[in-house]
LONUBA-438564 format. One record per residue (C-alpha): z, y, x; residue in one letter. Coordinates in Angstrom, 1 decimal. Layout:
N
       z       y       x  r
       Z       Y       X  a
...
//
This chain:
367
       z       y       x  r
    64.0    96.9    97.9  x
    66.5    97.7    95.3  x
    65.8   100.8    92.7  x
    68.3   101.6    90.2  x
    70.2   104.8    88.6  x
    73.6   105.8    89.0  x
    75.9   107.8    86.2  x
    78.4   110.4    86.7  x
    79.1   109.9    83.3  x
    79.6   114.2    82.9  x
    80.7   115.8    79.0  x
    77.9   119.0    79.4  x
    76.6   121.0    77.1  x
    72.9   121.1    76.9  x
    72.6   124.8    78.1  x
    69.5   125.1    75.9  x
    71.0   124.7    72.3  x
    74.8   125.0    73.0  x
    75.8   121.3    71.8  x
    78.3   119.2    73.8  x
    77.8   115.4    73.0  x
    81.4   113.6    71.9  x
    83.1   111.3    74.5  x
    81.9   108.3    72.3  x
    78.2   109.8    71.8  x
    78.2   110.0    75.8  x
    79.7   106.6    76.6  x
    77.2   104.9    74.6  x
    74.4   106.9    75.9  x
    75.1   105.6    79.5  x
    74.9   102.1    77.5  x
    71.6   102.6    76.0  x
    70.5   104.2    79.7  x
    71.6   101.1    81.3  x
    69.5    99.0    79.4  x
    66.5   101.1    79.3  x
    66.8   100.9    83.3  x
    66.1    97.2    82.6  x
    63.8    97.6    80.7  x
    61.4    99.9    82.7  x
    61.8    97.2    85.8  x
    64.4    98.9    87.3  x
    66.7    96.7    89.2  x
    70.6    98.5    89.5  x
    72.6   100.3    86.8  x
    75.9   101.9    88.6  x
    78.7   104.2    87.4  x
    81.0   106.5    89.3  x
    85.1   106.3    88.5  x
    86.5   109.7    87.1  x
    89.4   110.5    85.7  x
    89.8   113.9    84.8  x
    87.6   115.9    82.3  x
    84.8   116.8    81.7  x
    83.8   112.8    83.0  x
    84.1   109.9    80.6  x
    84.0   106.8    83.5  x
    87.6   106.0    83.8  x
    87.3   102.5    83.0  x
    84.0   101.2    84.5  x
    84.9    97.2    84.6  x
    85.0    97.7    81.2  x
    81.8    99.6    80.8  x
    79.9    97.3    83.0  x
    81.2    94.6    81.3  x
    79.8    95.7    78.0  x
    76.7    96.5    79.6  x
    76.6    92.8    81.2  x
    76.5    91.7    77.6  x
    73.4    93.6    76.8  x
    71.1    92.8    79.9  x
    69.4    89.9    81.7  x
    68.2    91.0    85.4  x
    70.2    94.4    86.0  x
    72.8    94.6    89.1  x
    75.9    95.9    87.6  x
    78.0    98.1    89.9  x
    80.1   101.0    90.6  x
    78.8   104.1    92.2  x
    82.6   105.0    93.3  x
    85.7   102.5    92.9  x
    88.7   104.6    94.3  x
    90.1   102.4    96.8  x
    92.4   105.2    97.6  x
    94.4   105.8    94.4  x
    93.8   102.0    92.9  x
    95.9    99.2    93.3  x
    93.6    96.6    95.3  x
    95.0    94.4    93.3  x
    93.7    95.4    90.2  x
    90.9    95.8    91.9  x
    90.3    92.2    93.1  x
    91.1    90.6    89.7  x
    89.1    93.4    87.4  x
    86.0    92.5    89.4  x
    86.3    89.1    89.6  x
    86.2    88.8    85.6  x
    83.4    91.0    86.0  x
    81.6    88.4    88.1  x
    82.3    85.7    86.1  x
    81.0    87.5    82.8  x
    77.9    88.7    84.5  x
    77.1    85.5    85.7  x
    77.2    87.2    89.5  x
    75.7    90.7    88.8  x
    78.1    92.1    90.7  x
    78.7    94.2    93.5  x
    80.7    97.6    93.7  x
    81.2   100.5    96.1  x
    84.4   101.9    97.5  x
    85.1   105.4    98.0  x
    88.0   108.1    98.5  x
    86.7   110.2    95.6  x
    86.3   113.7    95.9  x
    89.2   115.1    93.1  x
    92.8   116.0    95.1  x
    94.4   116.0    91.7  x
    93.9   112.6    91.3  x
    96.0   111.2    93.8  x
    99.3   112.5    92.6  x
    98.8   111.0    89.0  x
    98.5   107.7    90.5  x
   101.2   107.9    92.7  x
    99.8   108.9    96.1  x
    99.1   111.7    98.1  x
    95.8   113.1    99.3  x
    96.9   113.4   102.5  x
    97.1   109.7   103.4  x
    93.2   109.1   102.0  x
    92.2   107.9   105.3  x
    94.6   105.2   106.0  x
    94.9   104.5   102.3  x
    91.2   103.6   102.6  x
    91.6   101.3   105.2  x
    94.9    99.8   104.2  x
    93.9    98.9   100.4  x
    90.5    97.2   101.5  x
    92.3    95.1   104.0  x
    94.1    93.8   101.5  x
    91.3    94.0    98.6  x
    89.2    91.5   101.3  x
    92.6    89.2   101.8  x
    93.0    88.5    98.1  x
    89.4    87.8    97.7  x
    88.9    85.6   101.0  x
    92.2    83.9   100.4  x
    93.6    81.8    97.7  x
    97.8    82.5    98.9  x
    98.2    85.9   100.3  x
   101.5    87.2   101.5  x
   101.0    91.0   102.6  x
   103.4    94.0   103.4  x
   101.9    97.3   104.2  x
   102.7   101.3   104.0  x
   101.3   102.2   101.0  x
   102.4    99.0    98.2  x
   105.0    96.4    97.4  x
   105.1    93.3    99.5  x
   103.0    90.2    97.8  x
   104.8    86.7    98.9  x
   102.4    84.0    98.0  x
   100.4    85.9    95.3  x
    97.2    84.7    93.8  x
    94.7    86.9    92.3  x
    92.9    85.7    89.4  x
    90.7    84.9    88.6  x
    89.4    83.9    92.1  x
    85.9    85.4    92.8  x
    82.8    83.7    91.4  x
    81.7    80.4    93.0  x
    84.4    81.3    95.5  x
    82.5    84.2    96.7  x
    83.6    87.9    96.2  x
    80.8    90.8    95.2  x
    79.0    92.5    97.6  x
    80.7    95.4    99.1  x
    79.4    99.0    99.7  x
    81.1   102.0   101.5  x
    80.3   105.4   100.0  x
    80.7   108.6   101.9  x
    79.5   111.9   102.5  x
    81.7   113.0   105.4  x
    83.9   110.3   106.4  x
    83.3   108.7   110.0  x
    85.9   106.1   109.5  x
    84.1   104.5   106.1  x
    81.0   104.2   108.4  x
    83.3   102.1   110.7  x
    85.0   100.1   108.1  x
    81.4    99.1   106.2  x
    80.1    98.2   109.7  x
    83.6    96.1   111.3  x
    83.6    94.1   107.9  x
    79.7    93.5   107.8  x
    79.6    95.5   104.5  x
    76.8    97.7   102.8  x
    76.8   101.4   103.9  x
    75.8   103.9   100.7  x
    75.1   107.6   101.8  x
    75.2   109.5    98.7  x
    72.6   112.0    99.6  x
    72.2   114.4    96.7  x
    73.9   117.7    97.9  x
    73.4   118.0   101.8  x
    70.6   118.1   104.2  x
    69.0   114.7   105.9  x
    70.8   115.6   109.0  x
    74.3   115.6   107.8  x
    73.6   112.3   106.7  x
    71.3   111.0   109.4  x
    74.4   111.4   111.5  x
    77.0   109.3   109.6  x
    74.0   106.5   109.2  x
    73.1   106.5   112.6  x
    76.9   105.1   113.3  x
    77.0   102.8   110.8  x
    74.0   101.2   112.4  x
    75.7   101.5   115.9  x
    78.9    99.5   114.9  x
    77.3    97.4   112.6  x
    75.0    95.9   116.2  x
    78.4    96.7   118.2  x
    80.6    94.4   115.6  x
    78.1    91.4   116.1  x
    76.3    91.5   112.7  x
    72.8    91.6   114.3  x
    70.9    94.6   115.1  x
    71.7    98.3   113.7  x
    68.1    98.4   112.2  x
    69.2    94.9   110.1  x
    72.2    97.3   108.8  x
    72.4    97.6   104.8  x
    72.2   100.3   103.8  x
    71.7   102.3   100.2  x
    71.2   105.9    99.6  x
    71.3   108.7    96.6  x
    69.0   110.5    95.1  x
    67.8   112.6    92.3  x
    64.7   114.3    90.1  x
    63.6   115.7    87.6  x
    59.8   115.0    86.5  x
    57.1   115.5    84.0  x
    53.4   114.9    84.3  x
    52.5   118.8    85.0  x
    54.9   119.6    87.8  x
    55.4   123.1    86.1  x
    56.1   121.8    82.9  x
    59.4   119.7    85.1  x
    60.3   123.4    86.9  x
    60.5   125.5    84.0  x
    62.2   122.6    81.8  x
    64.5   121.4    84.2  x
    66.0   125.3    85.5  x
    68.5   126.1    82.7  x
    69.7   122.7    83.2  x
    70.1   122.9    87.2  x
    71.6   126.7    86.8  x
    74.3   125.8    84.7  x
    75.0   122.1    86.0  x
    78.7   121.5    86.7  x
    78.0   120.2    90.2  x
    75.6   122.7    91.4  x
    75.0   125.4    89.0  x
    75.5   129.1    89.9  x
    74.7   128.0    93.4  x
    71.6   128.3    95.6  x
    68.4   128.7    93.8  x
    66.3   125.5    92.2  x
    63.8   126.3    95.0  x
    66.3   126.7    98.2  x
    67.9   123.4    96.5  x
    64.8   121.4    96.4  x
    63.5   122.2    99.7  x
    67.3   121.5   101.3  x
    68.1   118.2   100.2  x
    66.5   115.4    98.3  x
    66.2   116.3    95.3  x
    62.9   116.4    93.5  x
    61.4   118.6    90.6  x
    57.9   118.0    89.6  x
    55.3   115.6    89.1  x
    55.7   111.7    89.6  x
    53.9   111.3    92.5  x
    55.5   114.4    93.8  x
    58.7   111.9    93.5  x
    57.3   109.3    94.9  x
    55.8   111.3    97.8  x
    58.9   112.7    98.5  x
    61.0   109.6    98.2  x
    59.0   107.7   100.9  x
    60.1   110.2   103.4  x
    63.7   109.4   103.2  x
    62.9   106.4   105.6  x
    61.6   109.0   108.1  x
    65.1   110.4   108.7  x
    67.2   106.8   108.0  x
    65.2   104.0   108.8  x
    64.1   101.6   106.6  x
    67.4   100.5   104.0  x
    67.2    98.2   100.8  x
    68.9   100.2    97.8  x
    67.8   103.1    96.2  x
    69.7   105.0    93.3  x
    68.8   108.4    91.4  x
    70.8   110.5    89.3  x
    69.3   111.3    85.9  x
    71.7   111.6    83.3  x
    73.7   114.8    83.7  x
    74.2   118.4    83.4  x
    73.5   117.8    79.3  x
    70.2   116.5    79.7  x
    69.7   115.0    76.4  x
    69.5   111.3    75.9  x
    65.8   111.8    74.9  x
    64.8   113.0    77.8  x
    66.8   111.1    80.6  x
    65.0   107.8    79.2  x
    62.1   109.8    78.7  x
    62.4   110.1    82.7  x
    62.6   106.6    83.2  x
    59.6   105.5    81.7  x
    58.3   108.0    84.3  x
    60.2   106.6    86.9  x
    59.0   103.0    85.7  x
    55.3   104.3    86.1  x
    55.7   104.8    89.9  x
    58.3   102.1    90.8  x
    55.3    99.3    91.4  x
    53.8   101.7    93.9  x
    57.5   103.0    95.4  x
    58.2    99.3    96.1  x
    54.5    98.7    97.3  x
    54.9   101.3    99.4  x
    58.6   101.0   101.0  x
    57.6    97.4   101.5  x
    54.5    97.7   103.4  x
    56.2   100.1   105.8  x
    59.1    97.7   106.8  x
    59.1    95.7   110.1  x
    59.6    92.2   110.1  x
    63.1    91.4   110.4  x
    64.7    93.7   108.4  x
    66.0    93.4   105.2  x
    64.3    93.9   101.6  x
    67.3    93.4    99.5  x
    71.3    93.7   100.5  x
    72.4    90.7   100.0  x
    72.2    88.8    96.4  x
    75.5    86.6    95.3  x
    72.9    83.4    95.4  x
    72.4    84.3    98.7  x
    75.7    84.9    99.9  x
    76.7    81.6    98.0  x
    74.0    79.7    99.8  x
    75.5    81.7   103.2  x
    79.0    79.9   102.6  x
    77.6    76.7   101.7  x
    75.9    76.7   105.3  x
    78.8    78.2   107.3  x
    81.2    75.4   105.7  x
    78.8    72.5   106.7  x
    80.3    70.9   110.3  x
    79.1    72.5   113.3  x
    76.9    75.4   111.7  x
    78.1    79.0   111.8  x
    76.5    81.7   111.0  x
    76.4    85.3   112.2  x
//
């Protein structure tokens, strides 16, 4: 199993001593973060897409290719690319350099995004997010998978025999996840194209979640891919630890009441109790993270939010060397748990190398 951060890449003043870090002191914090996540064991760095203030993360190829640069092991992806207000072209070619700079530490996950503004300055309208969705990743899968691509559609200009370059690594495009909170028509398109499913699941209850999961799994068995419990799937997270779980509550509090995302809300308590998130000791993490198979099923990527609501740089890598404590036992743990059959990892770009390799040999297919 997979067990990484991800970074909404938030400008926040540390509530505590008033300071707000510089765009440039933030960027290269999430740099430093990224490879400290290596270096702890950890196994995934992402970053979300923003592009309105007070997020810095408007260029994450770029980012990631930086941080590609700087590490060995670590999965670089995105936590949101906005399929909606992108131009799958761009798309296509910016992650394909990617690939080939990273040596294949690629994948990336698609969303709508959550910011109405956002459509209008790139020239859509919020409106049409749905069939945006599916429209730009039919044709984001079409310029991958083929090497001519002629294409007219609602929402772009026709292509007439348009290449993207540079093609996709060893002729194989990154993995694919589907991010959503509320959408069921993401669920469908991550399960029709055989693609990973990522259920963010920071600000809701399990059941909320539970539901959209539930039919992924059902269209990923009804679309042939092999049964639902074989599904990939990836899910959100978050904590906040020290070694005394008291010392974690009463450190973390000013930062949770004044957080940009959930500040001024419901209580730290009612928060921690409703959804996943975690404030207290490590194994009070661990313990709690282990039950998140209890209400999805058993899944193969894992990624926690540490690095916002002006949490110092100090102490978010302070919290993965925590987090790097208990990550031999997490995996330990999820692993021993799994059935046979299912899944540890989604799937690696080796493997889905060594996949095409197969189904291109005569008479072999594969499912």
């Amino acid at each position: 199993m997979q067990f990484g951060i991800f970074s909404v890449g938030d400008v926040t003043p540390d509530p505590t001593t008033g300071r707000e870090p510089t765009e440039n002191e933030r960027i290269r914090s999430m740099t430093t973060i990224a490879e400290h996540a290596e270096a702890v064991g950890l196994d995934v760095f992402a970053t979300g897409e923003h592009h309105n203030k007070p997020f810095v993360p408007s260029s994450p190829t770029t980012l990631l290719g930086y941080i590609a640069a700087r590490t060995q092991t670590l999965t670089l992806s995105t936590s949101t690319t906005l399929i909606t207000t992108n131009d799958p072209v761009k798309i296509a070619e910016d992650f394909a350099m990617l690939q080939h700079l990273a040596g294949g530490r690629v994948d990336l996950m698609l969303g709508r995004g959550n910011t109405g503004p956002v459509y209008p300055w790139f020239g859509q309208n919020p409106a049409d997010s749905v069939p945006l969705t599916v429209e730009n990743y039919q044709l984001l899968r079409r310029l991958w998978d083929s090497e001519v691509v002629n294409w007219e559609g609602r929402f772009r200009t026709p292509l007439s025999n348009f290449t993207s370059t540079p093609r996709p690594l060893d002729g194989v495009a990154p993995f694919v996840w589907h991010g959503s909170i509320r959408t069921p028509e993401v669920a469908e398109v991550a399960a029709y194209f055989g693609d990973g499913f990522f259920a963010n699941n920071i600000f809701w209850p399990a059941s909320h979640y539970e539901r959209l999961i539930g039919l992924y799994r059902e269209r990923w068995e009804h679309h042939g891919h092999g049964p639902g419990e074989s599904a990939v799937v990836g899910l959100g997270g978050q904590f906040f630890m020290r070694r005394n779980s008291q010392d974690a509550w009463n450190e973390f509090r000013p930062y949770f009441d004044n957080a940009p995302v959930y500040g001024h809300g419901p209580s730290m308590e009612d928060f921690t109790s409703q959804t996943p998130l975690t404030v207290g000791s490590p194994q009070q993490v661990l313990e709690k993270t282990l039950t998140f198979r209890e209400h999805f099923g058993d899944y193969q990527r894992q990624l926690f939010l540490v690095d916002h609501a002006g949490l110092p740089l100090k102490t978010v890598l302070e919290q993965l060397d925590l987090l790097g404590e208990i990550l031999p036992a997490m995996r330990t743990e999820f692993e021993s748990r799994r059935p046979l059959g299912v899944p540890s990892d989604p799937p690696s770009h080796a493997d889905r190398v060594a996949a095409r390799m197969v189904s291109s040999e005569p008479g072999l297919t594969i499912g």
